[in-house]
C-alpha positions in Angstrom: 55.7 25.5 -62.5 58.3 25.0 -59.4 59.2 29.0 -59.9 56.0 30.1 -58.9 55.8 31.4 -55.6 53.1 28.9 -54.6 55.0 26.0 -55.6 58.1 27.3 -53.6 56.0 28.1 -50.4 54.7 24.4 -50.0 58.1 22.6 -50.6 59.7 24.9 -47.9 56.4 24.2 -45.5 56.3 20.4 -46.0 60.3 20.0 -45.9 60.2 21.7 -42.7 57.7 19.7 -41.0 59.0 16.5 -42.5 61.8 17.6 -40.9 60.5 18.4 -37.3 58.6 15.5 -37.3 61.2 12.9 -38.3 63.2 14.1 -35.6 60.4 13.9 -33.3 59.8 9.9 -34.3 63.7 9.4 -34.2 64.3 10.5 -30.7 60.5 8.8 -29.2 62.0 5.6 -30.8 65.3 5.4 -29.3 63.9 6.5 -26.1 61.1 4.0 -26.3 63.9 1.6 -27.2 66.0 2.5 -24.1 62.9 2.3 -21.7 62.2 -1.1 -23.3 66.3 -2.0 -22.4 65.5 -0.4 -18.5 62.0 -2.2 -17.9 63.7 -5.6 -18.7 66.7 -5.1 -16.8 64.6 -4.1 -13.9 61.8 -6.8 -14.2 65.0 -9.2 -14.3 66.6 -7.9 -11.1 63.1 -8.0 -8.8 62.8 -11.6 -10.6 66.1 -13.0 -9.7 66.1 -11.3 -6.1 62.4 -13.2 -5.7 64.1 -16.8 -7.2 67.4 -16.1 -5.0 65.1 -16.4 -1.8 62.4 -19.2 -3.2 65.9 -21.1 -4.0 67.2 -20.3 -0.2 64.6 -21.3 1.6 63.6 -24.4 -0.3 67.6 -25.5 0.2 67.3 -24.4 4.1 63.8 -26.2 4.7 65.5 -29.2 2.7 63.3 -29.2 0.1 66.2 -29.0 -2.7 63.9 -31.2 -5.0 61.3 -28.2 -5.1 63.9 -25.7 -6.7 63.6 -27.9 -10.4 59.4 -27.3 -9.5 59.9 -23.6 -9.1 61.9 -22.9 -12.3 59.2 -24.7 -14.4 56.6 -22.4 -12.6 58.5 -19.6 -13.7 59.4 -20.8 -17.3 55.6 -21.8 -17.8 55.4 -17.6 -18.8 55.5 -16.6 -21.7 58.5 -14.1 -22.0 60.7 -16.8 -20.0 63.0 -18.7 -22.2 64.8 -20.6 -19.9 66.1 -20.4 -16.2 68.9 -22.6 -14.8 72.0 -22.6 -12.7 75.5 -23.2 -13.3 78.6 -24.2 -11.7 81.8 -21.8 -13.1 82.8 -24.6 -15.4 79.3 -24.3 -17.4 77.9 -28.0 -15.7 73.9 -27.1 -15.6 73.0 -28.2 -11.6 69.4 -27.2 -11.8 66.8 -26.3 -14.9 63.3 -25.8 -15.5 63.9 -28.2 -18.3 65.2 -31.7 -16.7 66.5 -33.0 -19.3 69.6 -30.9 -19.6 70.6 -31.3 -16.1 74.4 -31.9 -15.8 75.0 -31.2 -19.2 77.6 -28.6 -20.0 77.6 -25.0 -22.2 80.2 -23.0 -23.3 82.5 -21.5 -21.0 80.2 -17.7 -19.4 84.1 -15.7 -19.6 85.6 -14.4 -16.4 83.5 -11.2 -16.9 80.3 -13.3 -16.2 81.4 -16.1 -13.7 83.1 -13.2 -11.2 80.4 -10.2 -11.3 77.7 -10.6 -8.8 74.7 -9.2 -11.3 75.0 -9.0 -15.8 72.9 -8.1 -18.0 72.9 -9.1 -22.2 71.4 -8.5 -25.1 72.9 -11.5 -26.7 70.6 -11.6 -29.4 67.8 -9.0 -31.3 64.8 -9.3 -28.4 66.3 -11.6 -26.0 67.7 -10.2 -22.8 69.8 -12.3 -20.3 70.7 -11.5 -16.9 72.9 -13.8 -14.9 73.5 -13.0 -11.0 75.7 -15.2 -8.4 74.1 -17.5 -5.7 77.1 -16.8 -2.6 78.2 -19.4 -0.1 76.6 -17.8 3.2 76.7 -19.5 6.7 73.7 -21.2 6.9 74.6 -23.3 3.5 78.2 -24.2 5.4 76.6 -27.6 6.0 76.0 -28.9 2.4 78.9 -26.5 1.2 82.5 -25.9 2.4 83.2 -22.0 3.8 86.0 -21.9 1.3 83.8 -22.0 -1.6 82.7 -17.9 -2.1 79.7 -19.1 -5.0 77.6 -21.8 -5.2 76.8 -21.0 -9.0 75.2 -19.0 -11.3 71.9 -18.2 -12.0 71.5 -18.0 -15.5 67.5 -16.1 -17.2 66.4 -15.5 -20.8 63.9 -13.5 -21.5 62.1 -12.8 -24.4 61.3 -9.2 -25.4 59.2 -9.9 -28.4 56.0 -8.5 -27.1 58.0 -4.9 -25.9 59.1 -5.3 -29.6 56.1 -5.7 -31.1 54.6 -2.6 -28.7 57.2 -0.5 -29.9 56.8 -1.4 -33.6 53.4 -0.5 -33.8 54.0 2.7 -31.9 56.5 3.8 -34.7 53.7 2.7 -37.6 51.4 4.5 -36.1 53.7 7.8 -35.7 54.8 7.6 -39.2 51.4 7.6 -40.5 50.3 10.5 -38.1 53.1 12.5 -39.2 52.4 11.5 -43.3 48.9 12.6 -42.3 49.8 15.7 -41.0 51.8 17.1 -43.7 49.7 16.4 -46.3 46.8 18.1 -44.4 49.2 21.1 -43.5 50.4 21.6 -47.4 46.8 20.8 -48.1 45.8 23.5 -46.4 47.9 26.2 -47.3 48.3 25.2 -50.9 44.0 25.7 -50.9 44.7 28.9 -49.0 47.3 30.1 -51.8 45.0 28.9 -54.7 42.0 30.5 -53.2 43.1 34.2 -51.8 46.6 34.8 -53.8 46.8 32.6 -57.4 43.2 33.0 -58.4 42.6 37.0 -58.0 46.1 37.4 -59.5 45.5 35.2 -62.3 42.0 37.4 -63.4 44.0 40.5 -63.2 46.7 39.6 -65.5 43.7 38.3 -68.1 42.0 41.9 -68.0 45.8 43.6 -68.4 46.2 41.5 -71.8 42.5 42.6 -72.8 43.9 46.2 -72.1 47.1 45.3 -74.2 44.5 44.3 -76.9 42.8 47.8 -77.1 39.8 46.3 -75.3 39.4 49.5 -73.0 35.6 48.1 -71.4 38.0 45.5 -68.9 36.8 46.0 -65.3 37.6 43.7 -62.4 36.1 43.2 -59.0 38.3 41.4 -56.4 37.0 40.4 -53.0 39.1 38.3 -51.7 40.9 40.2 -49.3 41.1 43.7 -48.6 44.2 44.2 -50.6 42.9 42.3 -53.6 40.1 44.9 -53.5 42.1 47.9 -53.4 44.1 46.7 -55.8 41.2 46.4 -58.6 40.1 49.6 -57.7 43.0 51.1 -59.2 43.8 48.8 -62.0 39.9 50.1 -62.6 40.3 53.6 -62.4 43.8 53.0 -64.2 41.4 51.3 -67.3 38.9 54.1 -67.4 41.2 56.6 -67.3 43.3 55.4 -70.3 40.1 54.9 -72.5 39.0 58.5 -71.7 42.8 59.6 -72.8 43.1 57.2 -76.0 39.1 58.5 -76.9 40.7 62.3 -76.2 43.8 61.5 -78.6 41.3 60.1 -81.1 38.6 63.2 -81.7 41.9 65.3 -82.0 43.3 63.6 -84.7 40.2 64.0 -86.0 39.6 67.7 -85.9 43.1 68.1 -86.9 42.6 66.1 -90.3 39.4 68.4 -91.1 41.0 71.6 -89.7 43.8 69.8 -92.2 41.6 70.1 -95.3 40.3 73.2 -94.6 43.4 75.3 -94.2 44.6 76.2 -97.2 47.5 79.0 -95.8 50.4 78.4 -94.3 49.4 80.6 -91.3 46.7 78.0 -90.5 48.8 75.1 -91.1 51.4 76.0 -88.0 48.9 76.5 -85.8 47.8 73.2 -86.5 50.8 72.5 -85.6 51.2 73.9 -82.4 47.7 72.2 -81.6 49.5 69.1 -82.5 52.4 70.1 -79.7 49.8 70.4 -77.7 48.6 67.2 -78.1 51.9 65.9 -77.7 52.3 67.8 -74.7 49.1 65.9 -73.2 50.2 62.6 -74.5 53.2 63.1 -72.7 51.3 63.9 -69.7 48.8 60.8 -70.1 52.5 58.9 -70.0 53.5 60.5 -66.4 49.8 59.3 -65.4 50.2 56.0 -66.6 53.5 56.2 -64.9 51.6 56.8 -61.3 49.6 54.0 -62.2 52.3 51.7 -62.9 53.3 52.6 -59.2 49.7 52.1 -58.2 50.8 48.6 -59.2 54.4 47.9 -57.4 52.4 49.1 -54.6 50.0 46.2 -55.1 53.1 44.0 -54.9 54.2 45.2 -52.3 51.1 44.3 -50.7 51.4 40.8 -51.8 54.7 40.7 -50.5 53.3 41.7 -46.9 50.6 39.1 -47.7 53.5 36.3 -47.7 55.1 37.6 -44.5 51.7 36.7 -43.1 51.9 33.5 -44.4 55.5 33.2 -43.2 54.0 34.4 -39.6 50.9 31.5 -39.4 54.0 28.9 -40.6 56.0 30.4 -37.2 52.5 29.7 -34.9 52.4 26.2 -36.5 56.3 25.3 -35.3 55.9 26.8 -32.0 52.3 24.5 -31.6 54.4 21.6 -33.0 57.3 22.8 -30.1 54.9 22.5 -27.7 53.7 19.3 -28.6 57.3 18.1 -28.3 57.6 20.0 -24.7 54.6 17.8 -23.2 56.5 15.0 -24.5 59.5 15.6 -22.6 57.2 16.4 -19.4 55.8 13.3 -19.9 58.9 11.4 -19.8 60.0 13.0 -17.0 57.2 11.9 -15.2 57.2 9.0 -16.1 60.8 9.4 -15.1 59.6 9.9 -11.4 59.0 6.6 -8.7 58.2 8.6 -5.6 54.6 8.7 -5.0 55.2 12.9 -3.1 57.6 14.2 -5.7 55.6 13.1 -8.8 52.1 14.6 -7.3 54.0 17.7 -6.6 55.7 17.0 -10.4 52.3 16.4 -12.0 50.0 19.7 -10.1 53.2 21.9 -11.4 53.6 20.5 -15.1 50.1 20.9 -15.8 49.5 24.2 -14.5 52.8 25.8 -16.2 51.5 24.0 -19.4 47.7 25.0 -18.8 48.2 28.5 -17.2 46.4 27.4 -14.5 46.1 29.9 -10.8 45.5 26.5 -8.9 46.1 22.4 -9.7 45.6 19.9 -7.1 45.4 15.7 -7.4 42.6 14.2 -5.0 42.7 10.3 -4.5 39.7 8.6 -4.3 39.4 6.3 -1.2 36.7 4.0 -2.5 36.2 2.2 0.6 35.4 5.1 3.0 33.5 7.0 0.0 35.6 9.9 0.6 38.3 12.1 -1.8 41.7 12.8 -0.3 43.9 15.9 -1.4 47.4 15.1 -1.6 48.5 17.7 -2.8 47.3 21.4 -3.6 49.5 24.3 -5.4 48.1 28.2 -5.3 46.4 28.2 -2.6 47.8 28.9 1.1 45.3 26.7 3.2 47.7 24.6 5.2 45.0 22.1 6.1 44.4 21.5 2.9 46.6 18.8 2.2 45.7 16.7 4.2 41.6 17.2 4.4 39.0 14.8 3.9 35.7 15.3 2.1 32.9 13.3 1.2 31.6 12.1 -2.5 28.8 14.9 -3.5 26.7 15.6 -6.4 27.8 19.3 -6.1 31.7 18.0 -6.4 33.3 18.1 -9.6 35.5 15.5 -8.6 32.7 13.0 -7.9 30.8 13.8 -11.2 34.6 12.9 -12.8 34.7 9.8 -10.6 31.6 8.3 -11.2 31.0 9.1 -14.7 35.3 7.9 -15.2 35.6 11.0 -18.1 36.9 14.3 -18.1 34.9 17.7 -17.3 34.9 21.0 -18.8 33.4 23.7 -17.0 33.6 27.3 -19.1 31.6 29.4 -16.6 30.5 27.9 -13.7 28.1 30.6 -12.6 26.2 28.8 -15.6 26.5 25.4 -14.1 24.4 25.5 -10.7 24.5 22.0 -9.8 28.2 22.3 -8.6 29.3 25.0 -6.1 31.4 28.2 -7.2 33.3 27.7 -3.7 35.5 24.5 -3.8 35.5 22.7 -0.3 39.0 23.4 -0.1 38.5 27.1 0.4 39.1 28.8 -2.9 36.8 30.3 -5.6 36.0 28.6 -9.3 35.1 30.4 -12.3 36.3 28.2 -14.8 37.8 24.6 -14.7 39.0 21.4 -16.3 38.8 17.7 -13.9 39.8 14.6 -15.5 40.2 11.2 -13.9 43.4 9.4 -12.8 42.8 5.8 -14.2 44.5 3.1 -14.6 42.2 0.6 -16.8 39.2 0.0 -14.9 40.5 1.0 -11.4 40.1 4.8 -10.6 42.8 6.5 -8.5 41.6 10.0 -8.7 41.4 13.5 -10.1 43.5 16.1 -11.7 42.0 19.3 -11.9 42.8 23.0 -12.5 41.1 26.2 -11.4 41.0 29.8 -12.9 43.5 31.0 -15.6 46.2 33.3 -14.9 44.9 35.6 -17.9 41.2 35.5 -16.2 40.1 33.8 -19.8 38.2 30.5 -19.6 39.1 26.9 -20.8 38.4 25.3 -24.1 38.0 21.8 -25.5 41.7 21.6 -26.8 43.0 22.4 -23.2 40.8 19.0 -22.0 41.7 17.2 -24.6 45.5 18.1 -23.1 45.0 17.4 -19.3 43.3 14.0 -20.6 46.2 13.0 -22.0 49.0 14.1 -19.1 46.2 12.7 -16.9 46.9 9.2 -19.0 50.1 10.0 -18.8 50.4 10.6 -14.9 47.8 7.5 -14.2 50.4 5.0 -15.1 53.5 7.0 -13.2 50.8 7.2 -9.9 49.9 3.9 -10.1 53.7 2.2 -10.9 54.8 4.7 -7.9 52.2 3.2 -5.8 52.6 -0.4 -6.3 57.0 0.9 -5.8 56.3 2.4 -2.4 53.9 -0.2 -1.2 56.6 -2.9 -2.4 58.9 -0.4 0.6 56.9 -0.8 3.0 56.2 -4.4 3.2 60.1 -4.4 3.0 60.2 -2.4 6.0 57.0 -3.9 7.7 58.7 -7.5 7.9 62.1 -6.0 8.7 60.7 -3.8 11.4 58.8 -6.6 12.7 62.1 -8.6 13.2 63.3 -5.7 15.0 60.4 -5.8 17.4 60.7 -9.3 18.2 64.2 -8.6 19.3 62.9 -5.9 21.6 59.9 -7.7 23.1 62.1 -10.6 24.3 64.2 -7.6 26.6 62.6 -5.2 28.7 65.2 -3.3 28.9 65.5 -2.1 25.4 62.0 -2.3 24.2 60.6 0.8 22.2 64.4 1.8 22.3 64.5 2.0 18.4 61.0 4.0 18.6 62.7 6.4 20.7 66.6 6.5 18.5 64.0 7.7 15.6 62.0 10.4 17.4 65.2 11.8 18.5 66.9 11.1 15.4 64.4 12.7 13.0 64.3 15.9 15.5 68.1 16.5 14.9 67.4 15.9 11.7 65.3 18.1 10.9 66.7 20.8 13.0 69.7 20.3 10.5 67.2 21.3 8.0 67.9 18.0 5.8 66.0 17.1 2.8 63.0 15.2 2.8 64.7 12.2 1.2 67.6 12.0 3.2 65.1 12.0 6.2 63.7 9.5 5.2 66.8 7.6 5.2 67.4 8.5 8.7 64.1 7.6 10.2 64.4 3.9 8.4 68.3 3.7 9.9 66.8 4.6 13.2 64.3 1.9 13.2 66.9 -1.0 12.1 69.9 0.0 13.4 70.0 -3.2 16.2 69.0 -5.7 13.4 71.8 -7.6 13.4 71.2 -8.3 16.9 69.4 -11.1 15.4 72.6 -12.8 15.1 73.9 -12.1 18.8 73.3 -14.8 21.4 70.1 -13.7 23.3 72.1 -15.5 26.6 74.6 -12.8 25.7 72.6 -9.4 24.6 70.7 -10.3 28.5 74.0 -11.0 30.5 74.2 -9.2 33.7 77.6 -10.0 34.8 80.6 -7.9 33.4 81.4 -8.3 30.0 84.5 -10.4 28.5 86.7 -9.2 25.7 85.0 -12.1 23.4 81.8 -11.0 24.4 82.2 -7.2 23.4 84.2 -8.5 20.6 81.0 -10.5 19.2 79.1 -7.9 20.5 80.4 -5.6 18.0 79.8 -7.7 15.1 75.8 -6.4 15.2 76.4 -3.7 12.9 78.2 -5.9 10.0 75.1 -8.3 10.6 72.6 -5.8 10.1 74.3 -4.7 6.7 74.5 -8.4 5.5 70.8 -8.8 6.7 69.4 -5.7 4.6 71.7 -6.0 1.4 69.6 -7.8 -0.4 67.2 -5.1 -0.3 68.5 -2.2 -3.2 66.9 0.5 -2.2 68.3 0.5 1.5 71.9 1.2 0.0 72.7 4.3 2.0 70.4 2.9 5.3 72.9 0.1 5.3 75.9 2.8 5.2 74.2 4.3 8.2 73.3 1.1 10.2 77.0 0.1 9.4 79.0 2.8 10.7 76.3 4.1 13.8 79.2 2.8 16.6 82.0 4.5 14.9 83.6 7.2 16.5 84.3 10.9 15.4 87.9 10.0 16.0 88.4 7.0 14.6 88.4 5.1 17.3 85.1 3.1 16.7 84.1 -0.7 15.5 83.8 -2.2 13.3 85.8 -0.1 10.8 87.3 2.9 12.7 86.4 5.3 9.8 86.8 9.0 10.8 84.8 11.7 10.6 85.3 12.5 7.2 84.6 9.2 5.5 81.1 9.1 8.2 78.0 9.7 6.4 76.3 12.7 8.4 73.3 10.3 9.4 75.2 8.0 10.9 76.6 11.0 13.5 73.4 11.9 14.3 72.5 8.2 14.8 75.1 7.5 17.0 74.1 10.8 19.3 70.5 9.4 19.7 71.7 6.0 20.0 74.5 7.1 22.4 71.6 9.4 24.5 68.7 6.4 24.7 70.8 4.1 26.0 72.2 6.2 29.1 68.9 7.1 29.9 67.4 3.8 29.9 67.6 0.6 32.4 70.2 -1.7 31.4 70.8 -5.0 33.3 74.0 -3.8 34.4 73.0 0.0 35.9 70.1 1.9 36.2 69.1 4.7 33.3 71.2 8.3 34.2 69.4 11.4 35.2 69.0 14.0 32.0 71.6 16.7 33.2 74.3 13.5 33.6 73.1 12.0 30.4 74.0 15.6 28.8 77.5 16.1 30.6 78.5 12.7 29.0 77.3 14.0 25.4 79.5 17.1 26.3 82.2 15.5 27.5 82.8 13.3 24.3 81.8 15.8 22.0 84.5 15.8 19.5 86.0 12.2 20.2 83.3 10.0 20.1 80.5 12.7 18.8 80.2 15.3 15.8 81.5 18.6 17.8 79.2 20.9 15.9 75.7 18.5 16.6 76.2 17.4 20.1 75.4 21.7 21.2 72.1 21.2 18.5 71.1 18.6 20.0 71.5 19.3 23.7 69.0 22.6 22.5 66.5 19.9 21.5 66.8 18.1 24.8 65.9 21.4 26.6 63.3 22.1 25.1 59.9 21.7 27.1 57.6 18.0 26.4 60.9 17.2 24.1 61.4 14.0 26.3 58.7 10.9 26.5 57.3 10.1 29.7 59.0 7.0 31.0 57.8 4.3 33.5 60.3 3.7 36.8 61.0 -0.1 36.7 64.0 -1.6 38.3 64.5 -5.1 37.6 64.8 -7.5 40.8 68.0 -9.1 41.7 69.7 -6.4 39.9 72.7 -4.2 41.3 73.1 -0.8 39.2 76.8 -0.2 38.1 78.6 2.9 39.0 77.6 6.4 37.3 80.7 6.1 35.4 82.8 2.6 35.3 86.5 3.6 35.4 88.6 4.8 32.8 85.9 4.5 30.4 82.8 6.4 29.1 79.1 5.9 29.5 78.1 6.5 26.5 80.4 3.3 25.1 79.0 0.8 27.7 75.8 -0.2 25.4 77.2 -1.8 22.5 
């Protein structure tokens, strides 16, 4: 039974899929498991960071009693276990649970008590993070300055419901890919037993009926167009070989009378030559039944060519079962993706490589205004496009996909009149697929693609594959959202800080609107990336932050500066990083705000780095920095004229400015509307310095 060539065809078709598929399941697991390991560690950093400042603020307000309060709040969750803080010799100073206050645990290890963030998995779905509560200056009246930590704040977290997520994902998998063997080997084994086994199985009956002498056999085949030929032959073969064996028999007949007849010796040897001749046609009859016997390996052959086509439908299902595994890996890696541009532009170009699509676009949904906003369109050259605005329409496909919240195939639609075959973005439909961007009940938008590249039209399978990137992509949009509105509130309140500094001085206010007009220009004169430009334009804004900790007495004084005042002066920049390090994602804007007074040299505070060790923001910060402030009233001198204002830029180009962007920037400065318009105003009671105090340099009076 397991030689048969049906038998051997279905173990090597279901031991290849069982193996595809298990490798499949083993890789989504251990990358489901690792996602599970990044969510928590995530959720535990934004968590600690939000306790850090409920715990700061409750100790600076002196409301120390309402820190025990807020950790039971936060242990009343679910996946809390327990939240406390502890000195470095394990004493418990605060917990959500009062009763183990100033009890002692087993000693954390030097690992723990000296890094500033850890993260464990101490135990199977439990995950602890522990992060360090510093000694800063405003806690130097409860707290000596020597002390460096305060304690350690110490969260468990239970993972059992990720766990429980997960396990049910791999259940589920392993019975989809159970299921889908059986119906693959199913499948072929009917296909074998139908077209190959059975026709087969009838011709070998009606050769053993031939074997028998049973010369009426004949077989029709339908099957296939092989099959057919090949009882056709084994027909003709069976007719011919009764007409032969009928032949031989009347000879030997008329030989046995022509035998009783004769009576001479004459008669009896040409009775024997008939006999030769007889022979002579048996023998032929045997080179015929040899060219049927060919006939037949042909046949085989046939078959043979009919399993290569089997072979060839088994290659089509690993390339569909490929493909399945590419979307997963898109799908991961857009998942993969928090910011909100790069995943639409992600999303519009995954689906329409996947779906062979001429044109993709995402349209948000503004449910407020009523209107649909593109945000991003690929194939089509309008450059308004991306940023137009139109109205909720019946004739919009997107608005019958909004307000009926399900996907929507359109085959042909010249045979769909109620939408129109011109989009209102300016391109031509024949045939489309639009499913909605949800996220539960709320509705985000559309993802749609236009025209194939082959000029064919869409089918249900292809719908059923944007719905499920469109799943897929809902969640990515919406966490992406929810990250870069969680930015923006950062930068809102810090921004705000920054404004307050600048409204109490008339003299600098709007200076850090202008530092990021003219940063931004240079900037993107350089031709940087869009990500590092945006690290420029949110350096520009904050880079006098840490004027917050300056004397306001001493940021307005009009008399001539002492060496302790420039020397506290220069301390702004170390403030601002210490303000905004809290904040994770404005790692490299803190590099920038941080070294935006140091010199190309060398020569500038608070670090002196050189050139090389500058980050290439932070030289064109200090140029527009530099540039504002010589232009602009200071209580000390009145703002330069443009053509001095450039000299200086020249004339420190290389010691206190990048050599090669001072000439690039003085281009932009040229240029025609470049500048703002700026109101005259000159302070009363005010005497302007000199151009140029002596043996110093303009551009290094404004700290």
């Amino acid at each position: 039974m397991f030689n048969s060539l049906k038998m051997k065809i279905l173990t090597l078709v279901a031991l290849i899929l069982v193996l595809i598929i298990s490798s499949v399941a083993y890789l989504n697991f251990q990358q489901q498991k690792e996602m599970l390991h990044e969510i928590a560690n995530r959720n535990t950093s934004v968590l600690i960071e939000t306790i850090k400042s409920s715990v700061a603020n409750a100790m600076l307000s002196g409301r120390s009693d309402e820190v025990g309060s807020i950790f039971e709040r936060i242990k009343s969750r679910e996946f809390v276990k327990s939240i406390r803080i502890v000195d470095s010799e394990g004493k418990i100073l605060i917990s959500a649970d009062r009763a183990e206050v100033g009890s002692k645990i087993p000693s954390l290890g030097e690992q723990q008590s000296q890094s500033r963030n850890m993260s464990l998995f101490p135990a199977e779905g439990v995950f602890v993070s522990y992060a360090r509560i510093f000694n800063a200056p405003q806690c130097y009246k409860c707290h000596p300055a020597s002390k460096e930590s305060l304690g350690l704040l110490e969260i468990k977290l239970s993972l059992d419901y990720m766990n429980g997520f997960i396990s049910r994902e791999r259940d589920l998998a392993v019975f989809s890919s159970l299921l889908l063997v059986l119906l693959t080997v199913a499948t072929i084994f009917i296909f074998l037993v139908i077209y190959v086994e059975k026709p087969i199985r009838r011709l070998i009956r009606c050769m053993q009926q031939v074997e028998g002498g049973d010369f009426s056999q004949e077989i029709n085949l339908t099957s296939s167009l092989e099959m057919q030929t090949l009882a056709k032959s084994f027909n003709h073969m069976v007719r011919t070989l009764a007409s032969l064996m009928a032949s031989t028999v009347a000879h030997e007949r008329e030989l046995a009378r022509a035998q009783e007849k004769l009576a001479f010796h004459r008669e009896t040897h040409q009775l024997n030559g008939r006999l030769e001749e007889q022979i002579r046609e048996i023998e032929n009859l045997n080179i015929n039944l040899e060219e049927r016997i060919e006939e037949i390996e042909e046949a085989n052959y046939k078959i043979a060519d009919l399993a290569g086509e089997l072979e060839d439908k088994n290659t089509n299902l690993e390339k569909a079962v490929a493909k399945l595994s590419t979307l997963y890996r898109l799908g991961l890696a857009i998942n993969s993706t928090i910011e909100v541009e790069d995943l639409y532009q992600l999303v519009v170009k995954t689906t329409m490589d996947t779906l062979q699509a001429q044109v993709g676009y995402i349209i948000l949904y503004d449910a407020h205004n009523g209107e649909l906003k593109v945000t991003n369109l690929v194939g089509h050259r309008d450059p308004n496009a991306q940023a137009l605005r139109v109205p909720m329409k019946p004739s919009s496909v997107s608005s019958w996909v909004i307000q009926n919240c399900k996907p929507l195939l359109i085959t042909d639609i010249a045979q769909m009149p109620e939408f129109d075959p011109v989009s209102p973005l300016g391109f031509e439909r024949k045939t489309l697929i639009c499913a909605p961007l949800m996220v539960k009940d709320e509705m985000i938008g559309t993802l749609a693609v236009v025209n194939k590249l082959n000029n064919t039209v869409y089918n249900h399978e292809e719908l059923e594959l944007l719905s499920t990137i469109a799943a897929q992509a809902s969640i990515a949009i919406k966490n992406a959202m929810l990250y870069d509105e969680q930015q923006k509130t950062y930068l809102n309140t810090i921004q705000a800080l920054v404004s307050a500094i600048e409204a109490s001085d008339s003299y600098t206010r709007g200076h850090s609107e202008r530092v990021t007009r003219f940063s931004l220009a240079l900037a993107r004169k350089l031709e940087l990336p869009q990500n590092r430009l945006k690290v420029i334009e949110r350096a520009a804004i904050l880079h006098d932050i840490g004027k917050i900790g300056i004397d306001l007495s001493l940021l307005h004084k009009e008399a001539l500066l002492t060496s302790e005042d420039v020397a506290e002066l220069q301390q702004h920049p170390t403030i601002g990083m210490k303000i905004l390090e809290p904040i994770e994602f404005l790692h490299d804007v803190r590099l920038c705000i941080g070294q935006h007074h140091e010199r190309f040299d060398g020569s500038g505070y608070p670090n002196r780095l050189r050139a090389e060790e500058l980050l290439l923001e932070s030289r064109i910060l200090a140029i527009a920095d530099a540039f504002d402030a010589m232009t602009s009233d200071r209580p000390y001198r009145k703002a330069l004229k443009l053509e001095v204002a450039i000299a200086e830029l020249a004339e420190n180009s290389g010691s206190q400015f990048d050599p090669a962007l001072v000439p690039i920037f003085t281009k932009l400065l040229k240029t025609p509307n470049f500048l703002p318009q700026r109101e005259e105003t000159t302070p009363p009671n005010v005497v302007p310095f000199p151009v140029k105090p002596a043996g110093g340099s303009l551009t290094s009076v404004a700290p």
